[in-house]
N, C-alpha and C positions, 0 to 999 in steps of 0.2 A: 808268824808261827805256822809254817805250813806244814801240811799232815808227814809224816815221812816215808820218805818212796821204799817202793817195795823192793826187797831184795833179788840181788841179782841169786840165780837159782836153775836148777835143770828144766828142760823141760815144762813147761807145766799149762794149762788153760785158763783165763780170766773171764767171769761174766762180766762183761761191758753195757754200754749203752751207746748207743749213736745220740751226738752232738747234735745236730742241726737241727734246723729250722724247717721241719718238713712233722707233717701229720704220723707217719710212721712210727717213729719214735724206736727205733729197731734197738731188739736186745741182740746182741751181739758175743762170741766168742772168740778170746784173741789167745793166740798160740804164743807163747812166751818164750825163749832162753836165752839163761846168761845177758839179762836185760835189756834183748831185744824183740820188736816183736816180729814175728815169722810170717801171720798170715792173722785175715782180721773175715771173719765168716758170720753168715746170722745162726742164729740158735735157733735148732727144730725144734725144742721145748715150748716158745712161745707162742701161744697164738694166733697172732698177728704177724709176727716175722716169719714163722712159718721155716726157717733155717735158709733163708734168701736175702742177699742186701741188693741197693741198687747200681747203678752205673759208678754214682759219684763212691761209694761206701764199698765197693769192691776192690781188694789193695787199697786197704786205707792204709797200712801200714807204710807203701811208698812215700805219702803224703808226712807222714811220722818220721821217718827216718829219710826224706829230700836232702838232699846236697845244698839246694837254696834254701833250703830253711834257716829264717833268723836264729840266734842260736844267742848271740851276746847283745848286750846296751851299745848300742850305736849312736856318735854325731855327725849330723852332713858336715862336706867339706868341700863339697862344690856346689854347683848354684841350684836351687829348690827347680828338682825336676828330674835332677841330672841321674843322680840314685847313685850319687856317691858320699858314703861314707866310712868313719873308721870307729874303731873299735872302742868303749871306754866302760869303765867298771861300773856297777850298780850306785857304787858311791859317789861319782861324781855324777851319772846320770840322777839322782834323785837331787841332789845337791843344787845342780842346776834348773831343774823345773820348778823346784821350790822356792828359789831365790829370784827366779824370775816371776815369778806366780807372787810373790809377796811383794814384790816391785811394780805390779801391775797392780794388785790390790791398794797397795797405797797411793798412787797415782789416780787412777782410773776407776775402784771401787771394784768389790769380787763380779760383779755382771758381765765385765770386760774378758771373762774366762767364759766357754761354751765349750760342756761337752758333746759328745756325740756318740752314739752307740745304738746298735741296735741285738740283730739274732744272729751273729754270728757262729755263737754256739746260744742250745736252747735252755742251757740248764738251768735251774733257778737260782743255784748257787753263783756260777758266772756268767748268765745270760742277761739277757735283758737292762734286767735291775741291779745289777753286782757293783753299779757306781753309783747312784742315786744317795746312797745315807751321804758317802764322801763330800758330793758336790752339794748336796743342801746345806751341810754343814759348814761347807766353803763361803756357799751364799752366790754361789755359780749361775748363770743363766739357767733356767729348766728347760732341757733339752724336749721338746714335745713331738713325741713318737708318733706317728699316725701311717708308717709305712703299708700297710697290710690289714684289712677287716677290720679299721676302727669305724667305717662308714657301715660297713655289715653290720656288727655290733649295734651299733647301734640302732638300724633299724629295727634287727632281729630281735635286741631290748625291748626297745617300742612295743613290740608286739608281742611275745613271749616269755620275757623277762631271759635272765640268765640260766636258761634252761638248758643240763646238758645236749636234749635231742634225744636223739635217737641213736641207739645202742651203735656202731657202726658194723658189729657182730652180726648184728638182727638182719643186718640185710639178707642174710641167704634165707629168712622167712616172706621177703616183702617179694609181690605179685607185678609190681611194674614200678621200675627205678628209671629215676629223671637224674640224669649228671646234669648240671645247669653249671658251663662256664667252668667245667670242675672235668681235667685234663688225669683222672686217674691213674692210669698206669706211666704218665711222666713225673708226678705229683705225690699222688697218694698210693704207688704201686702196691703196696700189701692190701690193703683192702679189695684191689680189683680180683685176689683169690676168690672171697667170697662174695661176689657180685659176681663173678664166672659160676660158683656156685649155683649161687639163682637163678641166673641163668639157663644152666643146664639143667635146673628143674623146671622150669615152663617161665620164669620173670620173662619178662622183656624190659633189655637195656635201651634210653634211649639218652642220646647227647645231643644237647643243645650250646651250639657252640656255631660260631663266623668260620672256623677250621676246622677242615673234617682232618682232626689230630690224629695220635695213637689210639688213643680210646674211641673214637669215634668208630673208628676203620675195622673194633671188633666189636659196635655195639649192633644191637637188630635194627636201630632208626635211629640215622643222623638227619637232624634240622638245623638246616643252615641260618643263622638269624643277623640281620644287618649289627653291626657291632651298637650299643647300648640302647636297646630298642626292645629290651628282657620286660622292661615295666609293663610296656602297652603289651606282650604277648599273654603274662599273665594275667592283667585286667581284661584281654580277650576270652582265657579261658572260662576265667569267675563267671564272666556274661555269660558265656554257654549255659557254664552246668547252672549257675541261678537260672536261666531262661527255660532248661528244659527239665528244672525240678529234679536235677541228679545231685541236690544236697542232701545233707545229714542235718533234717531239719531237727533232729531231738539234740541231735549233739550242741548246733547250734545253739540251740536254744538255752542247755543246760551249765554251758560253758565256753559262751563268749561273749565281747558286748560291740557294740556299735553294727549291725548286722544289715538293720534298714538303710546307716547311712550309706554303708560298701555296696548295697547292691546296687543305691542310686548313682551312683561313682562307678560300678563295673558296666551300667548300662551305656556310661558315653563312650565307650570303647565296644562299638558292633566289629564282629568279624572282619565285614570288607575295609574299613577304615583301619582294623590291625596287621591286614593283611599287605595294605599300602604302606605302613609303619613299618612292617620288620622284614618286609620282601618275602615273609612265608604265602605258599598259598593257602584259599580257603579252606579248602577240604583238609589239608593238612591239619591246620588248628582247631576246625573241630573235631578231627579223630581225637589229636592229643588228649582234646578238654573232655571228650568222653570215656576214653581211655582210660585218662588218670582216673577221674571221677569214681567209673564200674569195677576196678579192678584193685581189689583192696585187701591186704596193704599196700599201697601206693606210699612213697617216697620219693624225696627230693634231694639230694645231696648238691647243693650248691657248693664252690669254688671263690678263689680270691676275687679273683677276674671280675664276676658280678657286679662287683661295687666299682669297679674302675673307669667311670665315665660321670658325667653331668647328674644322672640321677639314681646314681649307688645306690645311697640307703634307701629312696624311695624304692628300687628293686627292689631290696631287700624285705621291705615292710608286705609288696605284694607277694611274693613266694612265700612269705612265713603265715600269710594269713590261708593261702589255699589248705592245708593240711585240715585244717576246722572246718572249712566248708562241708569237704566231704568225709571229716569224722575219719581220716586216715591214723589219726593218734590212736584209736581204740584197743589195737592190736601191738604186738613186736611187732619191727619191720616197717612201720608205718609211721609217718611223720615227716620230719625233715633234720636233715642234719647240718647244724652250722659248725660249731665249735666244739666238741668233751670237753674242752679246759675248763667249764664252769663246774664240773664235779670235784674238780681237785682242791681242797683244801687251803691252801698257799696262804699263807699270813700275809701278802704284798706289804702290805703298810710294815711289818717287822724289818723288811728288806729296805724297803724307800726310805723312810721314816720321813713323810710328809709333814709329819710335826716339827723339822726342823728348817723349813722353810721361811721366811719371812715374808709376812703379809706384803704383796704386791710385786715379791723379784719377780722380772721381768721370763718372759715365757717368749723361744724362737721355735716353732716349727721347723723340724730338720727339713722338709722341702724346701725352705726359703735362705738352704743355707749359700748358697751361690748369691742372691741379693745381700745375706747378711753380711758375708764378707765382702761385695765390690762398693755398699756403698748406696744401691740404689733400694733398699729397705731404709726408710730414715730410722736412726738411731738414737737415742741420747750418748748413751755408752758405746764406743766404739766395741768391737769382737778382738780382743788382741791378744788371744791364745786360744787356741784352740786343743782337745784334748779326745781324738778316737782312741775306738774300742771295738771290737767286734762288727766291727763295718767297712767298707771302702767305698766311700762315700762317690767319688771320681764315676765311679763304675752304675753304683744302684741309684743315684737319683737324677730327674731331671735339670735341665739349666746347664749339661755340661761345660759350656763354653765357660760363663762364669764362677762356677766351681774351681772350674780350673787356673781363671785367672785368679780368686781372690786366696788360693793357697799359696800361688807364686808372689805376694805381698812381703817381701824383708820383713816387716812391720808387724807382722806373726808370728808368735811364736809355738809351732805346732807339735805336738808329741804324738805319736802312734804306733797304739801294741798292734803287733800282728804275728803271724807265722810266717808269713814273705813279703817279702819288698814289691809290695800292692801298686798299685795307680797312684794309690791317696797315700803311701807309706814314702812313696818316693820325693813329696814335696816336705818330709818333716826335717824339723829339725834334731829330735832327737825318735830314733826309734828302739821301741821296747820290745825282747824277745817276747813272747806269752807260750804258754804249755797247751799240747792238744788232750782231745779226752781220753788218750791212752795214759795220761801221766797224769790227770786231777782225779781229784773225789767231786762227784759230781750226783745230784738228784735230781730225775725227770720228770715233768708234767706231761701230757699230750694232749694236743690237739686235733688227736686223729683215732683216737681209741680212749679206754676205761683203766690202762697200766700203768701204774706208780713203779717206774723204776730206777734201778741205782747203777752208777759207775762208780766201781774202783779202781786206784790206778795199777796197771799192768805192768807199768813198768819204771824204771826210775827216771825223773826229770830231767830231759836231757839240755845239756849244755848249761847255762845259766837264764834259760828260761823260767819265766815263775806264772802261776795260777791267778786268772783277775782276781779272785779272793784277795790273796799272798799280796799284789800291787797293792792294793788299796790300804790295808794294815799301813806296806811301808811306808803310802804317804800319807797317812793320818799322823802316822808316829812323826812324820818329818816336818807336819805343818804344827804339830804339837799338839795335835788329837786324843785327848786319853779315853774317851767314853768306851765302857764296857762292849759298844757294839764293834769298835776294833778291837777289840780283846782275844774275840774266840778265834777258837778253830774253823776248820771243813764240816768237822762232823756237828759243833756247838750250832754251828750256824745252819744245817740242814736238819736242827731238830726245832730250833725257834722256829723256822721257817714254813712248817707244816705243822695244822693245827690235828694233831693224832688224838684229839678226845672227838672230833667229830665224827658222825655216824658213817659215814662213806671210809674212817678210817679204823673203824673199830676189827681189832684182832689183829692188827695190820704193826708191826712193831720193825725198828729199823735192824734189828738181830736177825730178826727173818728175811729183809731186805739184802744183807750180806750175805745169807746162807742161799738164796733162790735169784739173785738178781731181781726179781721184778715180781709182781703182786696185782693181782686186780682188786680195784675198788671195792667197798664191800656193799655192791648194788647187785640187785637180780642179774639172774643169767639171761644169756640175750632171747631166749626161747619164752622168755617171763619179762623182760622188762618194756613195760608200756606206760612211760613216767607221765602222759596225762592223757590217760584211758578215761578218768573220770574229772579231767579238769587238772585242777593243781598248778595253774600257770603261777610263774614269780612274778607276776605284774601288780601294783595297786590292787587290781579289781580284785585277784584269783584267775582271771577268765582268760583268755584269749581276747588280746585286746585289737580289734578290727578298728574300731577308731580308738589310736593312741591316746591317753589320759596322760601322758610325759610330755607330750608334744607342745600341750601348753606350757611349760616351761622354756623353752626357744629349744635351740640347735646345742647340743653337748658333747660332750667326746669320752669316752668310757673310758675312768679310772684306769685301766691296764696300760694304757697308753700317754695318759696325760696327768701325772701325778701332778700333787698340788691340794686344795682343800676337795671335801668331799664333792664341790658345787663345779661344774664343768659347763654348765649351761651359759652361752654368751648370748643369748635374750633373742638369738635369728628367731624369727617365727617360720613353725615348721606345722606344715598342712598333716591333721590327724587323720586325715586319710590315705593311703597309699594312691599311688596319680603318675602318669609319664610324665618326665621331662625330657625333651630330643637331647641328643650331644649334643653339647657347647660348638664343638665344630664340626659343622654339616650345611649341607645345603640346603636341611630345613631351618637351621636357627642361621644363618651369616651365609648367605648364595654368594656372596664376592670371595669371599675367603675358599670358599668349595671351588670358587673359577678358577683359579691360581693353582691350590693345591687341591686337585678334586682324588685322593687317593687317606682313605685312612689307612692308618698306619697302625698295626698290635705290635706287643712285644713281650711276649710270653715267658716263662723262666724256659732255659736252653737244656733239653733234655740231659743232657751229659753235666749242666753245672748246679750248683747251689748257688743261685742270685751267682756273685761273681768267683765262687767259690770253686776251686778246681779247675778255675783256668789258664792256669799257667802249668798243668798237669799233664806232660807228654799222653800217657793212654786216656784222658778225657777228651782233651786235644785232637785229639785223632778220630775220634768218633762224632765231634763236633763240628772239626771244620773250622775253617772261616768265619767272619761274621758274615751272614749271608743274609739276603731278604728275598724273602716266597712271593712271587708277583702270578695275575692267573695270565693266562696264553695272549686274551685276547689284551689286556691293559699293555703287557711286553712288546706284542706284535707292533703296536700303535704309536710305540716308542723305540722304535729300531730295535728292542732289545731281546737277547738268547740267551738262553742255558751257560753259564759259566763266564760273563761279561762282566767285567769293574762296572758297576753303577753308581751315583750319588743319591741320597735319598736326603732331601732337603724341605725347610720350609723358613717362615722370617727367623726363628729362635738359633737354625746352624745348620750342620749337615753333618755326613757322614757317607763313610765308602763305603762297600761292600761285595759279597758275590751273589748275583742275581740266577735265583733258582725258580724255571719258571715251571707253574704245576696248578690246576686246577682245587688243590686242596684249600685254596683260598679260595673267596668267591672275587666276584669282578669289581673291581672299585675299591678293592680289601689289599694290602700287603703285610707280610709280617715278617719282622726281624726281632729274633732271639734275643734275650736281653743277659749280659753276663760278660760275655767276651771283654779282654783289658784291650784300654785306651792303646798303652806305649805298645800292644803287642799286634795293632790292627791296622789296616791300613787308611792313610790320615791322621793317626792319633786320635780318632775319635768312635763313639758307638752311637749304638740307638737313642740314649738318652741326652743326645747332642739336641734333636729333634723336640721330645717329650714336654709336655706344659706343668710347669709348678702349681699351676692352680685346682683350686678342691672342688672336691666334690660338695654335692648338698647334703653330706651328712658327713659330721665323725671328721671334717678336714679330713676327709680319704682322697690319695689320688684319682688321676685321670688318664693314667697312661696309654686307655683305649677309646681317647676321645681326643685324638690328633690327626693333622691330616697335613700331607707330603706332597711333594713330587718326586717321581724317579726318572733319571736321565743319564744316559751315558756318560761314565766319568771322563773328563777333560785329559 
């Protein structure tokens, strides 16, 4: 039952919304005629958009109207890889996955099916969650999400509860702003507006980041910090300002708890011992910690990145706890900001419907999907179909070598919606068109602002592509699903799915949403909003929890990510106090492994892509490059290597080619290669995540993508 497309028509403007997986959350205006669309721009009416999109979102239309774009139900016809296939109708392609899916279930039991999905697009409608009721009710493996800030979360929980933060508004009131690991104007480009804002009224911007980035290069203080070594520089700061009595002892006092035991914990981190930890110097760190400390409101805007090494959420917990020290919360502007998405309403559980789970289906972590499929995960149930979505799995995660063999298994049966013939699209067996967000009804959360907004479609659905909505109906109805929750519509379904009697959504009505595109929450203005000026944390206590009270429950992974019963906790014991742990690999934690490969490696999202998105996009393309990796003068020198030379970048997991870009914007012992670029379109057939480790982090199963280490050497 899907909504029905707009008519074709003169002329005319659509308020839109940008798709993706990015804080932004861009409202957007697309130029329409005769059902195509013309040109795709930000709207100056919003806020945050400001009437600006970014690299990947300008000419989205191209991307909409590609000549490559999937268009019809496709089956391969040559061998998984080859990316040959031919044409076949809706009805045999459903026909077929479902006769094999009930073949497989009677055989081997529904677990032997895994789907896989992430943010391809972000909407709530087709994002994320848009397959979850289907596959529970299937009795499918639970596909467990932990791509991106479920280690954050987590600690940021710990400590805070599920607090929106801090307005991201407010910042043009805040007096000294910390980007921590948080690459703004690649990332989060609209907000760096108003961060210029404050800029130019006396804030000082500072970045803390291993890569003096884009944003670095326009902030007043870049700190360069050895890569996951964030923990010790914030328990260096604590020690300061506790040592030199620059707390907010009332605040302290009034609203938060474990206070004595952090100080004793910030004292084993003296300066010169942090300064040995993250390669800052002294003087440096204690400007910082005085800085931040006196100059208030003080903010922190932390980044994905943070969590992405051995002791993520432990960062995590220390950055959320400084803002209470020094009583930063009192004011707008002042605080830290993790996530907004905790302001938004969202029924999740209406979407997932974890209640149809079955006590005990088994649970794969999408990292481990390379072991799931070769084999070297033990299994009871084999994996023998497989089922993307909004992902290309080939490309965004580690283990590529075995990703890549276990798609090439006969023995799988794999299906994959996409827009193009991906990496991961090219080993399926059948691929399915999907619709982009010019052509769905779509409702947007963010996680980068306070805006609830809407997309409608602009234009009419082209070719015989359909909305994840619209799939899932058809194979409910096909596996023989009657529940009401495949019943609805676009619109049925984005009214269950936001709970509109809650206070953030009062006056807020979807009539209005059709009439203005987009809405702000109904929270103070950002010139007023100071959500725990007087406390009000969503923790147990109320307080600001310095020593965690969750903690004793083990190690968990936040609902958004890991559906299932309410209980996420797998009993790890995790230290209630925020604490360094070195990267896993380093030549503090494994000197042999640093002898071999003594180079870490980052791999940042590619300014021109979305994760892998737009890279197969001639004008993205073109401002991207190659897959390239950033080496500094002197690491290059020492390996024969220059400016524009094939390199391999390798360690025991694989390798990978690339062009060797040499530039002091990394520090020494530091490389970094862009993460995005497709496998069949690079040289070797492989990328950065040939290199990268499946293994988690200490909180939240979050990755570790900036806790590897390489060698680079002239390609053969």
């Amino acid at each position: 039952m899907p909504l029905d497309a707009p008519p074709s028509a003169a002329r005319r403007t659509i308020i839109a919304a940008c798709p993706h997986d990015c804080p932004d959350t861009c409202s957007m205006l697309v130029e329409v005629e005769n059902g195509r669309a013309l040109s795709v721009r930000g709207n100056p009416d919003h806020p945050f958009t400001r009437g600006g999109l970014c690299v990947k979102m300008n000419h989205y239309e191209e991307r909409v109207h590609s000549p490559e774009r999937l268009m019809y139900p496709m089956r391969r016809v040559g061998p998984k890889g080859s990316g040959q296939f031919e044409r076949m109708s809706w009805e045999d392609a459903l026909t077929e996955i479902t006769t094999k899916w009930k073949k497989i279930i009677a055989e081997h039991g529904p677990e032997a099916i895994l789907p896989y999905s992430y943010l391809g697009t972000e909407g709530i409608l087709n994002g994320l969650n848009c397959g979850d009721a289907f596959f529970n009710k299937l009795g499918a493996t639970i596909s467990e999400r932990t791509f991106c800030d479920s280690g954050s979360c987590t600690g940021y929980i710990m400590t805070v509860g599920p607090s929106a933060g801090v307005d991201p508004e407010s910042f043009i009131h805040s007096k000294y702003i910390v980007l921590w690991a948080c690459n703004t104007v690649s990332t989060n480009l609209h907000h760096w507006h108003l961060i210029k804002e404050a800029q130019d009224r006396g804030a000082k911007v500072i970045v803390i980041d291993p890569v003096k980035n884009r944003t670095a290069k326009l902030a007043d203080w870049h700190i360069p910090i050895r890569p996951g070594t964030d923990a010790a520089l914030a328990l260096g700061m604590m020690n300061i300002i506790i040592a030199e009595g620059l707390t907010d002892d009332d605040y302290i006092a009034k609203y938060t708890v474990g206070y004595d035991e952090l100080k004793a914990r910030a004292a084993e981190y003296p300066v010169e011992k942090v300064s040995q930890i993250t390669g800052i110097p002294v003087a440096d760190i204690q400007k910082l910690a005085r800085e931040y400390a006196t100059s208030q409101p003080s903010v922190i805007r932390i980044g994905v990145a943070v969590e992405r090494h051995a002791g993520g959420g432990q960062t995590v917990r220390a950055l959320t706890c400084l803002p209470a020290l020094v009583g930063a919360w009192r004011k707008p502007g002042g605080g830290i900001l993790q996530l907004p998405v905790w302001a938004f309403p969202v029924k999740w559980d209406a979407l997932m419907r974890p209640d149809w789970i079955k006590p005990g289906t088994r649970v794969i972590n999408q990292w481990q999907l390379g072991a799931a499929l070769t084999g070297s995960m033990p299994l009871t149930t084999p994996v023998k179909s497989l089922f993307v979505y909004n992902s290309n799995p080939v490309v965004v995660i580690p283990d590529q070598d075995k990703v890549l063999a276990g798609l090439a298994r006969e023995d799988l049966f794999t299906v994959v919606s996409e827009h193009f013939l991906t990496d991961t699209a090219r080993y399926a067996d059948i691929v399915l068109p999907a619709t982009t967000q010019l052509e769905q009804f779509e409702i947007m959360f963010s996680w980068g602002h306070f805006y609830l907004t809407l997309n409608q479609p602009a234009i009419p659905i082209q070719g015989e592509c359909v909305t994840n909505t619209e799939l899932f109906r058809r194979l409910a109805k096909r596996m023989g699903f009657d529940d009401p929750q495949f019943q609805r519509t676009d619109e049925q379904m984005a009214m269950d799915a936001v709970d509109w009697a809650a206070p953030t959504m009062q006056g807020i009505t979807m009539e209005q949403l059709k009439k203005t595109g987009w809405v702000r929450l109904n929270l103070p203005t950002a010139d007023k909003y100071a959500p725990h000026a007087e406390g009000g944390f969503l923790t147990p206590s109320g307080k600001c929890e310095l020593k965690s009270s969750i903690a004793a429950g083990g190690n968990f992974v936040v609902p958004l990510f890991r559906q299932g019963s309410n209980d996420h906790q797998d009993g790890t014991p995790v230290d209630p106090l925020p604490h360094y742990i070195p990267p896993r690999e380093s030549r503090e934690a494994n000197a042999a492994l640093a002898g071999r490969y003594p180079l870490n490696i980052l791999s940042p999202k590619a300014h021109a892509f979305l994760n892998s998105g737009y890279a197969n996009m001639e004008r993205q393309l073109k401002q991207a490059g190659e897959q390239n990796v950033v080496i500094h003068p002197d690491d290059a020198a020492a390996r024969g290597i220059t400016a524009g030379a094939v390199v391999e970048v390798f360690n025991d997991r694989g390798k990978f080619q690339a062009v060797a870009e040499v530039s002091d914007e990394v520090a020494r012992g530091v490389v970094m290669a862009p993460m995005g670029h497709w496998a069949a379109r690079s040289k070797g057939g492989r990328t950065v995540n040939a290199v990268n480790s499946v293994t988690f982090a200490d909180m939240g199963r979050a990755p570790t993508f900036s806790d590897n280490l390489v060698e680079v050497r002239l390609s053969q």
